[in-house]
ZAMARGU-4260 file (C-alpha; in steps of 0.2 Angstrom, whole numbers, plus 5000, padded with zeros to 4 digits):
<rodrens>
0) 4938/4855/4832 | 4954/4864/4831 | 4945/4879/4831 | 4935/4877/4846 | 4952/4871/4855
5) 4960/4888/4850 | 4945/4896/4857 | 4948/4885/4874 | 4965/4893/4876 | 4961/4911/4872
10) 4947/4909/4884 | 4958/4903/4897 | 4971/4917/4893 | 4956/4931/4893 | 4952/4923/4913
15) 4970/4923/4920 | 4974/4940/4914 | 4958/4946/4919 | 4963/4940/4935 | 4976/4950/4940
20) 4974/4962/4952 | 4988/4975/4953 | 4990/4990/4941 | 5009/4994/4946 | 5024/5002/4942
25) 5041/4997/4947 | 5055/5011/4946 | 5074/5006/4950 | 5081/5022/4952 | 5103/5019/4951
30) 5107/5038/4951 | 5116/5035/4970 | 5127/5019/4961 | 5143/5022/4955 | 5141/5008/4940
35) 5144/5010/4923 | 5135/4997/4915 | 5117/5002/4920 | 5110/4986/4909 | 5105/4978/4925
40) 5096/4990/4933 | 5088/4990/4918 | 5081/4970/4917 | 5078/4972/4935 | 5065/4986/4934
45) 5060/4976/4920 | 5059/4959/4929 | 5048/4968/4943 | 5038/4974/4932 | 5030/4960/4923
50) 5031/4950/4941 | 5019/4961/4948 | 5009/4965/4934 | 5007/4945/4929 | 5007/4938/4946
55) 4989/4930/4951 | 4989/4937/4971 | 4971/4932/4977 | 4955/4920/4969 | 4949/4938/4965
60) 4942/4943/4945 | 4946/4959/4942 | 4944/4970/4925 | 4956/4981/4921 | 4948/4996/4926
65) 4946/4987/4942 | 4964/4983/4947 | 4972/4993/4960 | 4985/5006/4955 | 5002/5005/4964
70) 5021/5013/4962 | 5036/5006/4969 | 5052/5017/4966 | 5071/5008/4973 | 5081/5022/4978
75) 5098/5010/4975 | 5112/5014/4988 | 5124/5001/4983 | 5127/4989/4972 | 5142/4976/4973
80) 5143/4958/4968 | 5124/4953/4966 | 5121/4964/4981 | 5108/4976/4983 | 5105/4990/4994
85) 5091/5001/4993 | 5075/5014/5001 | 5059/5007/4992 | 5043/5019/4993 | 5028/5008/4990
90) 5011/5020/4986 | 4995/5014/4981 | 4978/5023/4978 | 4959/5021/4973 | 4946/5028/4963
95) 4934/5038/4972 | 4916/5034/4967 | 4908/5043/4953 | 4924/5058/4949 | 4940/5056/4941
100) 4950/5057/4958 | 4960/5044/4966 | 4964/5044/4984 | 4978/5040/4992 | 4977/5024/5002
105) 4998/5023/5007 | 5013/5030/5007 | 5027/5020/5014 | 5046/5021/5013 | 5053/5006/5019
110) 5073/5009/5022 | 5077/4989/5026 | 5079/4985/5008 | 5096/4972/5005 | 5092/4959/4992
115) 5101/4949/4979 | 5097/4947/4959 | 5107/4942/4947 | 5102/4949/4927 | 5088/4938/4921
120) 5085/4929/4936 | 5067/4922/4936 | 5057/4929/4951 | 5043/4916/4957 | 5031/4919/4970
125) 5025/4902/4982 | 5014/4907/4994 | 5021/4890/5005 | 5039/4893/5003 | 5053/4907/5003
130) 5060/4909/4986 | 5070/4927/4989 | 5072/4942/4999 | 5066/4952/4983 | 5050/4942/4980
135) 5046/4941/4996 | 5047/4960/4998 | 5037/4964/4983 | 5025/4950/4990 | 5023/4958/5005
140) 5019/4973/5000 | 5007/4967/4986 | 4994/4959/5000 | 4994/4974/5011 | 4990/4984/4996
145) 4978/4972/4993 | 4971/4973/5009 | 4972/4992/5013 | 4960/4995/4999 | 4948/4979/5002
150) 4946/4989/5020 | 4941/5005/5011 | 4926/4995/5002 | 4922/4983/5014 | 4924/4985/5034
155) 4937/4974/5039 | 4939/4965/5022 | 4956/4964/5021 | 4959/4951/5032 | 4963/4939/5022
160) 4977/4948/5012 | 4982/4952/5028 | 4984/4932/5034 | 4994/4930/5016 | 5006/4944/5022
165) 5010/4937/5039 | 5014/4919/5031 | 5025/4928/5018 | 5035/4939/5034 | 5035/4921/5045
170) 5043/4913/5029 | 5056/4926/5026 | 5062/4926/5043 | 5074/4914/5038 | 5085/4926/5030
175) 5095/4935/5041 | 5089/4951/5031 | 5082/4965/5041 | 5064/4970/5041 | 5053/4957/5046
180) 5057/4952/5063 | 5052/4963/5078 | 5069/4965/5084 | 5074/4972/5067 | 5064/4991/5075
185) 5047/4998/5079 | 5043/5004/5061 | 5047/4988/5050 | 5037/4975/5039 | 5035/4964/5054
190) 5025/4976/5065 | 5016/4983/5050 | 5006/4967/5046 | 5007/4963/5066 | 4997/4979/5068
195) 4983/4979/5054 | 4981/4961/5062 | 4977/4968/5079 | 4964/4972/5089 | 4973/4983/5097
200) 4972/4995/5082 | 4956/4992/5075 | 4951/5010/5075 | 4963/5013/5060 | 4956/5002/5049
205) 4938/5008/5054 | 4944/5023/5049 | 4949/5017/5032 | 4930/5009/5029 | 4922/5025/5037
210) 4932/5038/5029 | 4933/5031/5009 | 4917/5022/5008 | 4905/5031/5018 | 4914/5048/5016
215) 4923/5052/4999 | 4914/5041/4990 | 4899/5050/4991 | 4906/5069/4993 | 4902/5071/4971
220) 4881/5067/4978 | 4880/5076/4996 | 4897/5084/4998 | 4892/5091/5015 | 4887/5073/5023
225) 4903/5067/5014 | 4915/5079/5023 | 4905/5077/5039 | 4907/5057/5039 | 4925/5060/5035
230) 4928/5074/5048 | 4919/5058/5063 | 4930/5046/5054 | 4947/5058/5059 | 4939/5060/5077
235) 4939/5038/5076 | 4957/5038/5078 | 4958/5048/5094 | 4954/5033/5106 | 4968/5022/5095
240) 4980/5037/5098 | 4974/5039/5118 | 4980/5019/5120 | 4994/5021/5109 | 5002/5038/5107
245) 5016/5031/5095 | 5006/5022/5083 | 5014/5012/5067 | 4996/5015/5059 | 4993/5033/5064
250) 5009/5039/5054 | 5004/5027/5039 | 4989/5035/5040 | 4993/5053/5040 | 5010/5052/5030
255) 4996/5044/5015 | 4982/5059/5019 | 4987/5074/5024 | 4989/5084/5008 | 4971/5077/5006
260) 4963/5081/5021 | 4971/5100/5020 | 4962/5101/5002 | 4948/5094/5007 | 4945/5106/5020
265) 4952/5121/5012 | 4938/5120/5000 | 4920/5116/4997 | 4905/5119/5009 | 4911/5124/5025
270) 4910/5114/5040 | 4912/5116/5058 | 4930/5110/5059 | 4936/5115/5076 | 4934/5098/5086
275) 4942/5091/5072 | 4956/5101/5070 | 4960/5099/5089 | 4961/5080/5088 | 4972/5083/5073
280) 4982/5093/5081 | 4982/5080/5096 | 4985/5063/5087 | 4997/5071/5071 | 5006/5085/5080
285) 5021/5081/5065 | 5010/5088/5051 | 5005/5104/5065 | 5010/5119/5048 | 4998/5108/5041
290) 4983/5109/5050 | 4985/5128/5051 | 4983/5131/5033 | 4965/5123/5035 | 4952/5139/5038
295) 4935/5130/5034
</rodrens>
């Protein structure tokens, strides 16, 4: 009996860790602080760490190979009392189907970071209540991750990590700290989940469906289809960039792929890239040097 009890627990152990979904790693990077005791820098990266690697996000099972690789490096500004003030750039990728590449999926400095930890404070996540700017951050970022790379599998399957983000930015807005309220700028937390939730940007996460799943994912079978599919999944974004010139997305997007996209092009079997390149050059004019160094 007490054998088949032990076994009980272990299974249960086996399930939840199995159930975890995120493969990150959390960098707290104090260089910029004038602290001589770096020990709690030290237990924070630590703390962040084993919250998002143990954290259970969704009702997902996941194996390890499956979980999603992420980074998150704090750039630390200042530190005084408790106090916290920070850059946090939040990365995530995704294996691409039958290779040994992973794809970039974002790549996202967020410069509104201001929280407070104390050393050793537990960090608990309550998907009903606010607990702390930190947790609510790290959060936040977690479902989008999660959603960015359930839209690359599954057109529009994201949605529902995406409600999970909003509810954690309506429940932070009770802090008074910036980033998840829409007078807080155009390019914050609050108008990232308020645009992967709208309509009115749909095209960009077409895109991500279009581009990863029915693109790279079979370039190592028919390269020349794969490239094709990605070049009209590009072109996608045009009418998104016609109706909204400024686009949150469209820089999300390119800021993640554009080192990829001029790789991908530079090599391989050529294609007829010119239409391409002109709707490049129209919707990311920022990344123009780019573009140029293309010649398929």
């Amino acid at each position: 009996m007490r054998n088949f009890i032990t076994f009980l627990i272990a299974m249960a152990f086996w399930d939840s860790s199995n159930a975890q979904e995120l493969n990150a790693q959390v960098i707290v990077n104090s260089d910029l602080v004038n602290q001589t005791n770096q020990q709690i820098f030290k237990t924070l990266e630590r703390s962040l760490n084993e919250f998002m690697n143990t954290q259970v996000w969704t009702n997902q099972e996941l194996l390890s190979q499956e979980k999603i690789t992420c980074s998150f490096v704090f750039n630390l500004t200042g530190y005084n009392n408790d106090q916290f003030e920070a850059t946090l750039q939040v990365q995530s990728q995704r294996p691409v189907f039958d290779s040994n590449y992973d794809t970039p999926i974002l790549n996202f400095l967020d410069r509104d970071v201001v929280f407070s930890y104390q050393e050793f404070q537990p960090l608990f996540f309550n998907q009903s209540s606010f607990e702390s700017n930190l947790v609510s951050l790290m959060s936040f970022y977690a479902f989008v991750i999660l959603g960015l790379d359930a839209d690359t599998f599954v057109e529009n399957g994201g949605s529902e990590n995406y409600e999970r983000a909003l509810q954690v930015v309506n429940l932070a807005q009770v802090t008074s700290r910036k980033g998840w309220r829409p007078s807080d700028g155009t390019r914050n937390r609050f108008w990232m989940i308020d645009n992967l939730r709208s309509n009115t940007f749909r095209e960009y996460r077409q895109t991500l469906y279009q581009y990863h799943r029915k693109g790279l994912d079979q370039m190592t079978k028919v390269p020349l289809e794969g490239k094709e599919t990605i070049m009209e999944a590009i072109q996608g974004l045009e009418p998104l960039f016609l109706r909204r010139p400024n686009a949150f997305l469209l820089q999300i997007f390119f800021d993640a792929k554009v080192e990829e996209i001029v790789n991908l092009f530079k090599e391989g079997p050529k294609v007829e890239f010119k239409s391409t390149e002109a709707v490049l050059k129209k919707i990311a004019p920022f990344f123009g040097s780019r573009w140029k160094q293309i010649k398929a």
